[in-house]
GUVEX-657493 format. One record per residue (C-alpha): residue in one letter; z negated, y negated, x. Coordinates in steps of 0.05 Angstrom, whole numbers, plus 32768, in hexadecimal, padded with zeros to 4 digits. Layout:
N
res a z Z y Y x X $
...
***
This chain:
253
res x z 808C y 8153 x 7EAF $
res x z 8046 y 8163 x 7ED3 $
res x z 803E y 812E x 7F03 $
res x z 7FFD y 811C x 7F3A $
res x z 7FF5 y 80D7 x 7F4D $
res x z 7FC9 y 80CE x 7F8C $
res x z 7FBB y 8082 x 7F95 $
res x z 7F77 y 8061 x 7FAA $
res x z 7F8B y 801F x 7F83 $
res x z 7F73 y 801E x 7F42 $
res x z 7FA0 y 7FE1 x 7F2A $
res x z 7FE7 y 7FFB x 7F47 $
res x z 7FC4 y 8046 x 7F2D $
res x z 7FCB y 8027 x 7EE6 $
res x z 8007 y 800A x 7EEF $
res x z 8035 y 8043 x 7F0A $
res x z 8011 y 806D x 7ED5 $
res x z 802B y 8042 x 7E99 $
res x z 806D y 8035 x 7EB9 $
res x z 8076 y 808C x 7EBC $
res x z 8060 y 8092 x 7E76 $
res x z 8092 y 8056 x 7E60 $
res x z 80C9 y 8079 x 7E82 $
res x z 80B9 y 80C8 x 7E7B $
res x z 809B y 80CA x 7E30 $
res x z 808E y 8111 x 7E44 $
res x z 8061 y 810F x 7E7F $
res x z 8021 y 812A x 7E8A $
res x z 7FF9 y 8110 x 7ECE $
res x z 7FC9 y 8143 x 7ED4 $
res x z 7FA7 y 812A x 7F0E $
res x z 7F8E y 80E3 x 7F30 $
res x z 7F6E y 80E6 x 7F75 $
res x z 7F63 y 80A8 x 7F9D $
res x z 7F4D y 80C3 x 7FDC $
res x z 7F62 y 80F8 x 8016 $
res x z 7F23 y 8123 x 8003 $
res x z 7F36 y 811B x 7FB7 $
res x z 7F77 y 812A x 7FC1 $
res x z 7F72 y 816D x 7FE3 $
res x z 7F3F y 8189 x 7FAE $
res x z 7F7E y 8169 x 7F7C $
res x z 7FBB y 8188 x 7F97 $
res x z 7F96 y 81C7 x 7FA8 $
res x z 7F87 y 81D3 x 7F5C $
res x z 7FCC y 81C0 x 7F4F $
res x z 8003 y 81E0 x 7F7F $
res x z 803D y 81E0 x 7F4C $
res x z 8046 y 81A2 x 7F29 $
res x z 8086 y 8185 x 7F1E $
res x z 807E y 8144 x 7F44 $
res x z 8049 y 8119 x 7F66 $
res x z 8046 y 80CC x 7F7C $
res x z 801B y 80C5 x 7FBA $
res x z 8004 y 8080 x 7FDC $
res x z 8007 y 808B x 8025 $
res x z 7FC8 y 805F x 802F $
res x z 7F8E y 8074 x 800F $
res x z 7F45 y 805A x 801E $
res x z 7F33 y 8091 x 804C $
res x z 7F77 y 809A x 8068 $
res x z 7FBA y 80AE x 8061 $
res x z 7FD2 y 80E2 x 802C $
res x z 7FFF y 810C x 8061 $
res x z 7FB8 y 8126 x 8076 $
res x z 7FB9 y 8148 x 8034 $
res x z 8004 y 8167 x 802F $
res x z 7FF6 y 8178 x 8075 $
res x z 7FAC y 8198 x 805C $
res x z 7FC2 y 81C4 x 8021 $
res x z 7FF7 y 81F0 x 800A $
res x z 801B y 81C5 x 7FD7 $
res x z 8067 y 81D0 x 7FBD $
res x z 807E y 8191 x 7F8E $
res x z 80AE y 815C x 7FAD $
res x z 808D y 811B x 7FB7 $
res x z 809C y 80C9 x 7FA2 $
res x z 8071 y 80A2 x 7FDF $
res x z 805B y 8068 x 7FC7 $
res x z 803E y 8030 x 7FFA $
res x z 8044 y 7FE6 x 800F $
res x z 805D y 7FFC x 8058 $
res x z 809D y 8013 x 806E $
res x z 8080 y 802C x 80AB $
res x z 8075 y 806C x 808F $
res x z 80BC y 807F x 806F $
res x z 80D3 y 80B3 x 80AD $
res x z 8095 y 80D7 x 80B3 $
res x z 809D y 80E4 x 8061 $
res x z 80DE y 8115 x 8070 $
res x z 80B1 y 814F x 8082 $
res x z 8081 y 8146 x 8036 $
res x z 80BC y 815C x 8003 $
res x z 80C9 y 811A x 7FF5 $
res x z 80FE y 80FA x 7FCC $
res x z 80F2 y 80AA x 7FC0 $
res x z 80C6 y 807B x 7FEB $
res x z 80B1 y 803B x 7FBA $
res x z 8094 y 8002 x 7FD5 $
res x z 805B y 7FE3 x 7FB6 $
res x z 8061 y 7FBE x 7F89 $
res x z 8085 y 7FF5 x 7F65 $
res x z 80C1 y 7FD5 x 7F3C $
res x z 80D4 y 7FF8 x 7EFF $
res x z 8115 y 7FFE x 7F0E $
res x z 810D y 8018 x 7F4D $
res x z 80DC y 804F x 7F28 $
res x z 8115 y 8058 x 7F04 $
res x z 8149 y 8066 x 7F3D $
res x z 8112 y 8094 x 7F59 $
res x z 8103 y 80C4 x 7F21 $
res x z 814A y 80CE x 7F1A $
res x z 8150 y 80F1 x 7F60 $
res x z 8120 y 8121 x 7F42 $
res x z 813C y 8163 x 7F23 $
res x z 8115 y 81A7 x 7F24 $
res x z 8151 y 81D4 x 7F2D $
res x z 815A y 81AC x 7F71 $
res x z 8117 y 81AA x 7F88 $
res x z 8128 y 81E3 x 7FC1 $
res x z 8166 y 81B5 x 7FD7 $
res x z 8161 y 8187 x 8016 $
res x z 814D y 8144 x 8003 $
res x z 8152 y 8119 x 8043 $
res x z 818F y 80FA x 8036 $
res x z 816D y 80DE x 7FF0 $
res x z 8139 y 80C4 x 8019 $
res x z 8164 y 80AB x 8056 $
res x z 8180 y 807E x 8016 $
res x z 8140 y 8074 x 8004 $
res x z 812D y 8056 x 804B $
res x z 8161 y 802D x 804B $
res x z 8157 y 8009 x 800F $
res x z 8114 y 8003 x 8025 $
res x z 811F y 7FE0 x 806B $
res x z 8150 y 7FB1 x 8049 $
res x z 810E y 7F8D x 8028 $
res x z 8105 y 7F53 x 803E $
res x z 80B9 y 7F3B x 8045 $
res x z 809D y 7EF2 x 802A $
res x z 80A7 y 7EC2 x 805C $
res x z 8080 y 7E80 x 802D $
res x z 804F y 7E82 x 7FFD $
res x z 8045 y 7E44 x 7FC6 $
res x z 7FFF y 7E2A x 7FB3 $
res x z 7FFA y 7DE9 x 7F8A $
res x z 7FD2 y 7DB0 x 7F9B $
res x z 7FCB y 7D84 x 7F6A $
res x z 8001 y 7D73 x 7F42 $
res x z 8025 y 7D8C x 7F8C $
res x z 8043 y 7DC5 x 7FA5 $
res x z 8043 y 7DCE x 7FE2 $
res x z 8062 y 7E0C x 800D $
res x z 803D y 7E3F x 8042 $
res x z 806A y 7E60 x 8077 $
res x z 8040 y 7EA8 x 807E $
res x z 8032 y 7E96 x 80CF $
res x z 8002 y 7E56 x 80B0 $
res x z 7FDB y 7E84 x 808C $
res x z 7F9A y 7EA5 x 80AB $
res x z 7F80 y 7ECB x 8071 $
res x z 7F8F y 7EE2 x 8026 $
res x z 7F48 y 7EEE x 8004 $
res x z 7F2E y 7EF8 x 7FC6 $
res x z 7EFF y 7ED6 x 7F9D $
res x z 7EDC y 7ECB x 7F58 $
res x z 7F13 y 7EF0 x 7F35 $
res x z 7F4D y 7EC7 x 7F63 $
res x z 7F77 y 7ED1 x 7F97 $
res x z 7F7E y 7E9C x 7FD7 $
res x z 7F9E y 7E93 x 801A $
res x z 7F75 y 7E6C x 8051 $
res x z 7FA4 y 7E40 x 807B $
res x z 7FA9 y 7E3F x 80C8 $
res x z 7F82 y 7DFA x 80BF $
res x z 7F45 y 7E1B x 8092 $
res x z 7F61 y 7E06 x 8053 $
res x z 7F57 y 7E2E x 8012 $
res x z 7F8D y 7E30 x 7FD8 $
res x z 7F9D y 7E5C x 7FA0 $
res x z 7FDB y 7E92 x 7F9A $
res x z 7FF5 y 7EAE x 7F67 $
res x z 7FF2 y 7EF2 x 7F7A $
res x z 7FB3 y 7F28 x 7F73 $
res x z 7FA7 y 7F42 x 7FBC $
res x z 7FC5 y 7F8E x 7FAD $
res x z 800C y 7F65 x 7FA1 $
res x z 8007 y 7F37 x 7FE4 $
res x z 7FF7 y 7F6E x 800B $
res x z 8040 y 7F91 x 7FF7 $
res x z 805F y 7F54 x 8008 $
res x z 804E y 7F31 x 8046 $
res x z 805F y 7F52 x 8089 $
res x z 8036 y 7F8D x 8093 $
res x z 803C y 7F85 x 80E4 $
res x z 801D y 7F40 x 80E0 $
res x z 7FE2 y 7F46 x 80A9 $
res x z 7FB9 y 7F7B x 8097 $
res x z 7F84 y 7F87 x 805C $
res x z 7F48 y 7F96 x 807C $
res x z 7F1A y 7FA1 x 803F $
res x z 7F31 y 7F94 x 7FF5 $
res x z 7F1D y 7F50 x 7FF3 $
res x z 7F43 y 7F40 x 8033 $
res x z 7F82 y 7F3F x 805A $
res x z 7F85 y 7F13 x 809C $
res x z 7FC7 y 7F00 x 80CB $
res x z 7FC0 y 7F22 x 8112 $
res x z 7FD5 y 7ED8 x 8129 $
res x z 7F90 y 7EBD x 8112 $
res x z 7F65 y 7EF0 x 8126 $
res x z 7F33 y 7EDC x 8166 $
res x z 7F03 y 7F1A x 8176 $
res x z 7EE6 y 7F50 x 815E $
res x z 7EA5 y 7F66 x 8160 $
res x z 7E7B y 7FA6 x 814E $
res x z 7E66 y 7FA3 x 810A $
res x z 7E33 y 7FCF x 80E4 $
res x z 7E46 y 801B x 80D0 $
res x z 7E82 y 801E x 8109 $
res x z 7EA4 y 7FE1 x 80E1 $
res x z 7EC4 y 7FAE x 80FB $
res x z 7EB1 y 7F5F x 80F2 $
res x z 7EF6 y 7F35 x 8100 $
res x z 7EEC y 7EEB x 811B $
res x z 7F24 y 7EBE x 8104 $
res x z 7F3D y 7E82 x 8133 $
res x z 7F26 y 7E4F x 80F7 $
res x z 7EDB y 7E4E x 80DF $
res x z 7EE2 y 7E7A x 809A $
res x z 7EA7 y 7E76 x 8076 $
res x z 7E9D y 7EC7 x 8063 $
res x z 7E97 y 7F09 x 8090 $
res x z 7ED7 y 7F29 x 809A $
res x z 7EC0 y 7F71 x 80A6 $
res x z 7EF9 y 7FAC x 80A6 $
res x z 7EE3 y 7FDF x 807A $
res x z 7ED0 y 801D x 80A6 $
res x z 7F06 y 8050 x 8084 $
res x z 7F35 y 800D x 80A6 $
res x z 7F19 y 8013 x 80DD $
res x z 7F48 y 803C x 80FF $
res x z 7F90 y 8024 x 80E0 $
res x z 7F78 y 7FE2 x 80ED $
res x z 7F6B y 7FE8 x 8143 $
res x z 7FB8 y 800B x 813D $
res x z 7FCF y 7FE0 x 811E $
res x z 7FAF y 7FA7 x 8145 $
res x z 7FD6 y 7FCF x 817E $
res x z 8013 y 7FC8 x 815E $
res x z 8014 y 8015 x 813F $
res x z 8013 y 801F x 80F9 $
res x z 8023 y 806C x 80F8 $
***
């Protein structure tokens, strides 16, 4: 099996990439892109693979600019920490939506759907199923830090801000409080409520509930005030920039 995997994280790149070669001895990705830009140069040198895995959110913006760009004719897994984007997937071939983080299992399920004697057939009813399993996730309400010999439990609306830093990962309480999670910041950001945080920068994800202002930053980027006094600049990375006033609007289309 030829497969293309476009996905701008280099972390769940490696890991869906080892899963697929655990669970198809056979396959052959013969193409990474992890960018729109990237992507269109990929897909237009190859039209006729047998399958590709696309993140919807890449750093520059979302990958239905490039099915939407080129001429491509493979069905499609959709890969993403966002449910938000599951109807819009119907008219891109595809046949599985994962959410990140990708579960083998779920992998599993996917690749099954896949058979190249039925790639002309009408998929949407796999993916209708596919939607549904995917709404019925439920998002983490509580994160656990320990304090001490303590732990002690977060509810997600007392937490401001999940950052990284020196090699860790940390959530900033409502009362300016620092602790440690167990989780790197590509796993938080699939499992916290997309409609109330959002990862403005790869070293940041803040909670619409703590944000005060924003103001003009260098480069058309955006620097976010929090309600609490956080002691680094939260600046929205300009290829954000856009996704993040929607979404501050309450769109995330």
């Amino acid at each position: 099996m030829r497969v293309l995997i476009i996905e701008d994280e280099k972390i769940a790149f490696q890991k869906l990439k080892a899963m697929l070669q655990l669970l198809v001895p056979d396959i052959e990705i013969v193409g990474h892109a992890s960018s729109v830009i990237e992507g269109k140069k990929l897909v237009e040198k190859h039209k006729t693979v047998d399958l590709a895995f696309f993140d919807v959110q890449l750093e520059d913006g979302l990958s239905f600019t490039i099915l939407e760009q080129t001429n491509y004719q493979f069905p499609i897994i959709f890969t993403t920490a966002y449910d938000d984007y599951a109807i819009r997937a119907f008219d891109h071939h595809s046949i599985a939506y994962l959410l990140k983080p990708i579960q083998k299992k779920d992998l599993e399920k996917a690749l099954k759907k896949y058979s190249p004697s039925q790639y002309n057939a009408d998929y949407s009813y796999l993916l209708k199923k596919a939607i549904e399993e995917v709404r019925k996730k439920r998002y983490k309400e509580r994160f656990t830090v320990k304090i001490g010999d303590k732990i002690r439990l977060f509810e997600t609306d007392e937490i401001a801000c999940f950052f990284s830093r020196e090699k860790g990962s940390f959530l900033c309480s409502s009362s300016n409080k620092h602790f440690a999670v167990d989780y790197p910041l590509d796993e938080i950001v699939a499992l916290i409520d997309p409609t109330k945080f959002f990862r403005i920068n790869r070293k940041h994800i803040v909670s619409i509930n703590a944000i005060e202002k924003l103001v003009q930053f260098t480069n058309s980027r955006l620097r976010v005030v929090l309600n609490i006094e956080f002691d680094e600049d939260l600046i929205v990375a300009r290829e954000k920039v856009k996704a993040f006033k929607n979404w501050l609007e309450g769109d995330t289309e």
